[in-house]
C-alpha positions, 0 to 999 in steps of 0.5 A, spaced: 489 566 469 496 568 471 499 566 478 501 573 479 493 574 480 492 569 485 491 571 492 489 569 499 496 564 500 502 565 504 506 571 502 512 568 497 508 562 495 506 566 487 513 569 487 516 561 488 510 560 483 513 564 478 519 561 480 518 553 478 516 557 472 508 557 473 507 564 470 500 561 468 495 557 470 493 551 466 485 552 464 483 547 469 487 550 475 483 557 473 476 554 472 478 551 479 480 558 482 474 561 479 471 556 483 473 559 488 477 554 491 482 558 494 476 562 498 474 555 501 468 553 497 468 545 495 471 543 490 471 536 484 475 536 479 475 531 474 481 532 469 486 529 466 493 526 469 499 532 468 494 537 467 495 540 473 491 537 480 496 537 485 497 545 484 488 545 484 490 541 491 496 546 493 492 552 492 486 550 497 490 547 501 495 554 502 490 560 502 486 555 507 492 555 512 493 563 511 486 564 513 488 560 520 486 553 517 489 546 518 489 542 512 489 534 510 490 531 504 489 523 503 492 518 499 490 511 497 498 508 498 503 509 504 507 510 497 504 515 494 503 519 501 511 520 502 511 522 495 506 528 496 510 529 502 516 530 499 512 536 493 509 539 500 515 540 502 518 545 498 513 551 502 515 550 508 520 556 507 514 560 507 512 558 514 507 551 512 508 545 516 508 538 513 507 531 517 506 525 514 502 520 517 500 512 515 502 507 520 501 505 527 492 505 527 493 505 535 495 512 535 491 518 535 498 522 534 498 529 537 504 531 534 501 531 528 496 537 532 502 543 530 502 540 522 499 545 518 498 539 512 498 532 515 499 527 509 495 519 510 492 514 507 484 513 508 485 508 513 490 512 518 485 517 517 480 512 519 484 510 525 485 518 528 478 519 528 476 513 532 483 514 537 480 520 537 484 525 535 483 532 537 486 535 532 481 532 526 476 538 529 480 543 527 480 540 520 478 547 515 480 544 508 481 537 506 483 533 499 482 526 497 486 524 491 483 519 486 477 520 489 474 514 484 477 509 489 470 510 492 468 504 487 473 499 490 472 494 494 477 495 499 479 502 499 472 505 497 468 504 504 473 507 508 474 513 504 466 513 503 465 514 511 471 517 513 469 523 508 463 523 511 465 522 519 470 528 516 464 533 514 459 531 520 465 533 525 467 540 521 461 543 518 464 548 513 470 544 511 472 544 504 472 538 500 477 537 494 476 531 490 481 530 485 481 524 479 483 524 471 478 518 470 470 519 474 465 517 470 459 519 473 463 526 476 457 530 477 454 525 481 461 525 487 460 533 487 453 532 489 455 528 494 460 532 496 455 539 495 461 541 490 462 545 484 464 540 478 471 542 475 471 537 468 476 539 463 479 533 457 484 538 457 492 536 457 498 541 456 500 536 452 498 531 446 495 525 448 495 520 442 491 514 444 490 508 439 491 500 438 497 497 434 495 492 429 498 489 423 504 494 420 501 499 423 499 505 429 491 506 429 489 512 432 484 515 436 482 520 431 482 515 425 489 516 423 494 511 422 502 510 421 506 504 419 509 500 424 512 494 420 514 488 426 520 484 423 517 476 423 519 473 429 519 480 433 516 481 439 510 486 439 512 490 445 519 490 445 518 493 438 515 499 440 519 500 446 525 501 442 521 505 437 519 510 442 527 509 445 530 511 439 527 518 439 529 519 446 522 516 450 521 511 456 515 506 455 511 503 460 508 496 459 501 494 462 501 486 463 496 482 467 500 477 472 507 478 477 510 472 471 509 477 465 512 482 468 518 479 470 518 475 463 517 481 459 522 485 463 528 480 461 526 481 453 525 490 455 532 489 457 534 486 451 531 491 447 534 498 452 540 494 454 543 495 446 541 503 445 545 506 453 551 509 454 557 507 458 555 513 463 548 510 463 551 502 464 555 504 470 550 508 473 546 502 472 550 497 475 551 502 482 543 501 482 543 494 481 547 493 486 543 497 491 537 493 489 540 486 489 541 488 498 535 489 498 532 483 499 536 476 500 530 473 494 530 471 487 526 477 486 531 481 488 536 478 483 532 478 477 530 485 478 538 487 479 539 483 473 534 487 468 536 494 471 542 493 470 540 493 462 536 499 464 529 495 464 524 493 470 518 490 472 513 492 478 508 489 481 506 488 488 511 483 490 517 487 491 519 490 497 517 497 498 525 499 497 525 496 490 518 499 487 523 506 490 529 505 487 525 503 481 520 509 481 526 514 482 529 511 476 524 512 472 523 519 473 530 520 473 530 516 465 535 512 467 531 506 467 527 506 459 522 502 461 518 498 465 513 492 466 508 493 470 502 490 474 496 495 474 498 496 482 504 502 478 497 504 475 495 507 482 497 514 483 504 514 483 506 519 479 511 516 473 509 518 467 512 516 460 512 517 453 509 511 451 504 507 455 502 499 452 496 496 455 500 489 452 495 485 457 486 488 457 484 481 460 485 478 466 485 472 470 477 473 475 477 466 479 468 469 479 468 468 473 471 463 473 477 464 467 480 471 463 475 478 464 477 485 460 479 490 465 474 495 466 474 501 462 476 506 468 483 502 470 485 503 463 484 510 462 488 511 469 494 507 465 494 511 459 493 517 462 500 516 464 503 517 457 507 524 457 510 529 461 510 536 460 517 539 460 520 532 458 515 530 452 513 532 446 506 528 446 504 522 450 502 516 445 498 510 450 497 504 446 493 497 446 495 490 442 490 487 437 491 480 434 485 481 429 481 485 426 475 484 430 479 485 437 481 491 433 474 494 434 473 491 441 478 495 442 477 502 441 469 500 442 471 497 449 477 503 451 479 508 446 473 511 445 468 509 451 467 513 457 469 511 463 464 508 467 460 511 473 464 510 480 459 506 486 459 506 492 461 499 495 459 501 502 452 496 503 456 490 504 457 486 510 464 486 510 465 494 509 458 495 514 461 491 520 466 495 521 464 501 520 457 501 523 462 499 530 466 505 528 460 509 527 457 507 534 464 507 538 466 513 535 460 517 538 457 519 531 451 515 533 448 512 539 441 510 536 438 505 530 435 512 527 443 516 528 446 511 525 441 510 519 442 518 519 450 519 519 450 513 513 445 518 509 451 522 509 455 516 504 455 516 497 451 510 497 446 513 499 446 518 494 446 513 489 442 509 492 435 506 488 433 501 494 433 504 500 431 498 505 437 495 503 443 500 507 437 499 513 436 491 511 444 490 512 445 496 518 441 491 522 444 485 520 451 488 522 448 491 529 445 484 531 451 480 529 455 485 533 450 484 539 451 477 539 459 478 540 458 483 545 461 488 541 455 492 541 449 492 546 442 494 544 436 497 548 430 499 544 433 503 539 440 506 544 446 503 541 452 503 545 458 500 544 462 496 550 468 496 553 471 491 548 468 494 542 470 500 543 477 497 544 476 492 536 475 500 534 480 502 536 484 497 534 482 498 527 480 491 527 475 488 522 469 486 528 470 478 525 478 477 526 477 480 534 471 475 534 476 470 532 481 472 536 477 472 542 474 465 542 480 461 540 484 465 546 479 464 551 479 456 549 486 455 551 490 457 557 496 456 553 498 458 546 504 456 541 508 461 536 504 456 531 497 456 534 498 464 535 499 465 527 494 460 525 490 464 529 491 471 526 492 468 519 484 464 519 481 472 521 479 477 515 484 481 516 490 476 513 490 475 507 491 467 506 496 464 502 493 459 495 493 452 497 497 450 490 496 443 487 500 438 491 499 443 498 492 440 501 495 432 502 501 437 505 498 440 509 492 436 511 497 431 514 501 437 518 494 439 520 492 432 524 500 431 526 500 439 530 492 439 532 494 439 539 497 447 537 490 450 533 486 455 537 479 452 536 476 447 533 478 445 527 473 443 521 473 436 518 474 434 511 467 433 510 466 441 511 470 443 504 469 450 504 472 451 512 476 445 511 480 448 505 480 455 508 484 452 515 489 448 510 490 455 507 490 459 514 496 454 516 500 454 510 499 462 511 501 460 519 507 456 516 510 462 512 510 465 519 513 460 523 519 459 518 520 467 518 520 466 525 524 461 526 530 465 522 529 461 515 533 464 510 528 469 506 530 467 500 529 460 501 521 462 504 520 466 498 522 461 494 518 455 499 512 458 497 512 462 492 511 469 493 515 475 492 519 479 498 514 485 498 509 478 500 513 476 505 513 483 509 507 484 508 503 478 512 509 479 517 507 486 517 500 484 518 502 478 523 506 483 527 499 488 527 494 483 529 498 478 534 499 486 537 491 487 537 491 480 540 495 481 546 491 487 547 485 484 547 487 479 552 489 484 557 482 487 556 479 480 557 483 478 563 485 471 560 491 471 564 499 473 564 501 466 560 498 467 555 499 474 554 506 472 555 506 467 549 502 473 545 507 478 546 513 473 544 510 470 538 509 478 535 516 479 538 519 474 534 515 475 528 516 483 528 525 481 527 525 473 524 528 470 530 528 465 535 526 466 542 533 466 545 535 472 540 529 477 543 534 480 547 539 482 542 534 485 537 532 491 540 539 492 540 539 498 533 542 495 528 542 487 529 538 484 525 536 477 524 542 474 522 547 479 526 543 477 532 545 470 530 552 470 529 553 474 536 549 469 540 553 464 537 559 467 539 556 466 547 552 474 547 546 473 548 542 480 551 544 488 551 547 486 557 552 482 554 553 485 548 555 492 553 560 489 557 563 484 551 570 483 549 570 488 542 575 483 539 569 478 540 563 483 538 568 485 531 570 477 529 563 476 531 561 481 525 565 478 521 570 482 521 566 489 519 569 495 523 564 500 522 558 496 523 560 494 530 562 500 533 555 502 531 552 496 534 556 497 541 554 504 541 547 503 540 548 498 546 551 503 550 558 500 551 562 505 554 568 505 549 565 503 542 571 504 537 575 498 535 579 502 530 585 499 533 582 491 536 584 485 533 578 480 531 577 474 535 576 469 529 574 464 533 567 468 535 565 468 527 561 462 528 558 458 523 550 458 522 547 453 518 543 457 513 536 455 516 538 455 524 531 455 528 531 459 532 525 453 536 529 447 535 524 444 531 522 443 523 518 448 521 511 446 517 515 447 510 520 443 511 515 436 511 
């Protein structure tokens, strides 16, 4: 089908089509529209990576704009949501708006309400519905990406009830479901009342084989001789093979430390075959890596970029996976090292993918398990990109024979297995039934049993009294903490359930929450952070070997702080879980307390994305506590404490630099120095000596007068100011901010 006999989209969008030089439709993209996604029907297409599903989306998207609709399109990463927002961006010349939308879950975000395609994740999307976003209702076309996620744990349930909630609020909405790897694809589009797209087409060759002995076994039984020189490392081999003819490598590993040891090795094999050019390109970038974050991780990154590598894992800070990504696409980084996390829809393909790693680490089955079929084929589906590579080549590693026939009996040639619904657990239950009830979708056992019809579980389900079963456990466990009240078979939820909604909380953290802050009239940053850190919602930091007899010490030493009663060690399990909470607590109080980043990731071992992360989490949760304190009348002091503890974690400082941080561009170590020097709020800074401001900012022209400015100073320039050397201060590099040691300093 040619783009030229397309129709109902905006006027312009074939003719720019053509322009990027889409003159015709994959066959994938055709069968979709003689689906009739561009005439509003619903659609699942089940296809391969780089054959075409984002154009699929478009087309629906557009033609549902041009009859009046609104169009959403959810992603399972904030990541990839500004990647797709970036792509969506080019047809706002004719006349379509884009927003994007993924932070913030207290917020119904009206401004969104003039956007003709909002971009967001399941979970904000989740947290509009229950804020009560209006303009959800006007919702004419929606797509889900990587609609498999359904069988994830974690991501699945969400994105399983927010569909349903979706399709109960719009009755004709449009559902288009995208993914290259379903196994049981007919089934999500009965859920969905879809037609099924299914096509194995590619526009360009993906060759998919294991490397074992002196040779490439492929998919169709094929082989090439492949000689790896005595003491040569398998991976590094291939990806300088692939590097000769031009082709970049993604290498698969099952663990953060074998990303960044086979990132050092990658350098060394690409770092011999770049051009100056190249070298000088990289050096600039590694420089811009390495100020992202003051971390060993930051270092080693800059360090294998600069030799044009790079590892991925969920430990980098949100900038580094940019940066590293951007690189890649662009062919300036030839290879990188990755946990499966790259594997999760974000788009960086390569000419050859290697699947070094097949098993990994499962503390349920207590020791190394396969990875399931599905994650491999999404990381192989990464080889190849049309208009840059020939072919796509993905490859496994065997270290024998029988590994070998594992290995194609297991991933090259198996199907990938059948996606399932993981709604009917308590966890995901909880917090949806709650969702459910005080979004206003039921009001009765049997509305409620009703609206999870609607969910794939049920579609799927061979045991119907189990999704009742559990609904009413959940129910009970929500009337006992008065999240819910329950009369006959009306349900309604109460005032301080409908505010946990709308906190998007898990209902077992504010039950946490609530009994640890009314036992206590008073409450320290350390107690406050082990309070949010013990709760569902955070995930805790491993206690390693060593840190049980640390941290059961600090544990019986600050006892006085803890919100609650804490377990004795003849409760194993709880015992271990506050010891973990504590430590987690621990990490936040260094933040807090101005301790260098470097020396907090280091302390417990973790990467800079790690430590953004728990004080992201920390910064949302203290948020909802300090809501839900005002809800239950628990008093101005503790409110108070509340909202200084989420203040210090939100900019990684002591109390007395609160007053200087709301200042744009003072940070934690700027606002340091500045107090050091004897400013100590806005106030201060506005009517400060600038010879004082620029000696206290080590002399930095620019950024001071950017900070003066920001804090309203009448005359911000200090072109011709001479610093005042005496207000550059120094700070000892763990100067805390609460005058005490922090916990990882015993």
């Amino acid at each position: 089908m040619q783009t030229a006999e397309l129709s109902g989209l905006p006027a312009g969008v074939t003719e720019h089509l053509r322009e990027e030089g889409i003159e015709e439709l994959y066959p994938p993209q055709a069968e979709a529209v003689q689906a009739g996604v561009t005439e509003g029907e619903s659609v699942v297409a089940s296809v391969p990576t780089a054959s075409g599903k984002t154009l699929i989306a478009e087309l629906a998207m557009l033609a549902s704009i041009e009859r009046g609709g609104k169009a959403l399109y959810i992603v399972p990463l904030r990541a990839l949501a500004s990647e797709k927002k970036r792509e969506f961006e080019r047809f706002e010349e004719f006349g379509v708006s884009v927003g994007v939308s993924t932070g913030n879950y207290e917020s119904d975000e009206e401004w969104l309400s003039n956007r003709d395609i909002v971009v967001a994740t399941s979970e904000k999307v989740d947290s509009l519905v229950r804020n009560g976003a209006s303009w959800i209702e006007e919702l004419s076309c929606v797509v889900a990406d990587e609609i498999h996620l359904v069988d994830d744990a974690n991501r699945g349930p969400t994105l399983e009830v927010t569909l349903a909630k979706l399709r109960q609020l719009n009755p004709a909405l449009q559902t288009v479901a995208l993914s290259a790897t379903v196994g049981n694809a007919n089934e999500v589009a009965d859920w969905l009342d879809a037609e099924l797209v299914h096509s194995e087409w590619r526009p360009i060759d993906l060759r998919t084989g294991v490397h074992y002995g002196s040779a490439l076994h492929f998919d169709d039984g094929s082989q090439e001789e492949f000689v790896v020189e005595s003491g040569e490392n398998p991976t590094t081999a291939l990806v300088s093979d692939a590097l000769e003819d031009g082709g970049s490598s993604l290498v698969f590993v099952n663990s953060r430390r074998n990303a960044e040891a086979a990132a050092r090795r990658l350098g060394n094999a690409v770092g011999d075959q770049l051009t100056g050019e190249e070298r000088a390109e990289l050096a600039d970038l590694a420089e811009e890596v390495r100020g992202v974050s003051d971390s060993e991780t930051s270092d080693d990154l800059a360090d294998a970029v600069a030799e044009g590598a790079a590892f991925h894992h969920a430990g980098l800070a949100r900038e580094h996976r940019t940066l590293v990504e951007d690189a890649f696409r662009d062919r300036l980084i030839k290879a990188i090292s990755a946990t499966p996390t790259l594997a999760a829809g974000v788009n960086t393909p390569s000419r050859r993918v290697i699947v070094r790693d097949w098993q990994r680490y499962d503390g349920d089955a207590g020791g190394m398990k396969p990875l399931a079929t599905l994650e491999v084929h999404q990381m192989m589906g990464r080889a190849g990109r049309p208009g840059l590579d020939p072919y796509g080549e993905a490859l496994l590693l065997a270290k024998n024979h029988d590994e070998l026939d594992e290995l194609f009996e297991r991933y090259v040639w198996a199907d990938p297995e059948p996606v399932r619904s993981k709604l009917a657990t308590e966890p995901a239950l909880r917090t949806h039934v709650l969702a459910t009830v005080a979004s206003g979708f039921a009001n009765s056992r049997e509305g409620l049993l009703e609206f999870l019809e609607r969910t794939l579980y049920a579609t799927q389900s061979t045991d119907p009294g189990r999704l009742e079963s559990v609904t009413d456990r959940m129910c009970d466990y929500l009337e006992r903490n008065d999240f819910l009240e329950i009369d006959g078979e009306d349900i309604t939820a109460t005032g301080i359930g409908h505010t946990v909604s709308r906190l998007y909380l898990d209902p077992m953290s504010a039950a946490e929450m609530i009994d640890g802050l009314r036992g206590s009239s008073q409450a320290t940053a350390l107690g406050l952070y082990h309070l949010v850190a013990r709760t569902p919602d955070m995930w805790e930091l491993y206690l390693r070997s060593g840190d049980r007899e640390t941290y059961t010490e600090i544990a019986y030493e600050r006892e006085a702080e803890f919100l609650g009663e804490m377990p004795t060690e003849f409760e194993a399990e709880r015992f271990e879980d506050w010891l973990s909470a504590l430590k987690t607590a621990s990490l936040l109080e260094d933040w807090a307390s101005e301790v260098d980043e470097e020396r907090i990731t280091e302390r417990y071992s973790i990467g800079p994305g790690d430590l953004r992360g728990k004080v992201e989490t920390a910064q949302w949760l203290l948020n909802a506590a300090e809501r839900l304190a005002v809800e239950l009348d628990l008093g101005p002091d503790v409110v108070a404490s509340i909202s200084a503890a989420r203040q210090r974690v939100e900019h990684g400082v002591g109390e007395e630099l609160l007053g200087l941080t709301g200042v744009g561009n003072v940070g934690r170590k700027r606002a340091r120095w500045l107090y050091e020097a004897g400013i100590g709020t806005r106030d201060e800074l506005r009517n400060a000596e600038k010879s004082v401001v620029l000696g206290a900012l080590r002399g930095r022209e620019k950024t001071t007068e950017t900070i003066l400015k920001n804090a309203g100073h009448p005359d911000p320039e200090v072109g011709d100011v001479e610093a005042d050397e005496s207000a550059a201060v120094e700070v000892e590099p763990d100067s805390r901010g609460d005058g005490q040691a922090g916990l990882g300093d015993f």
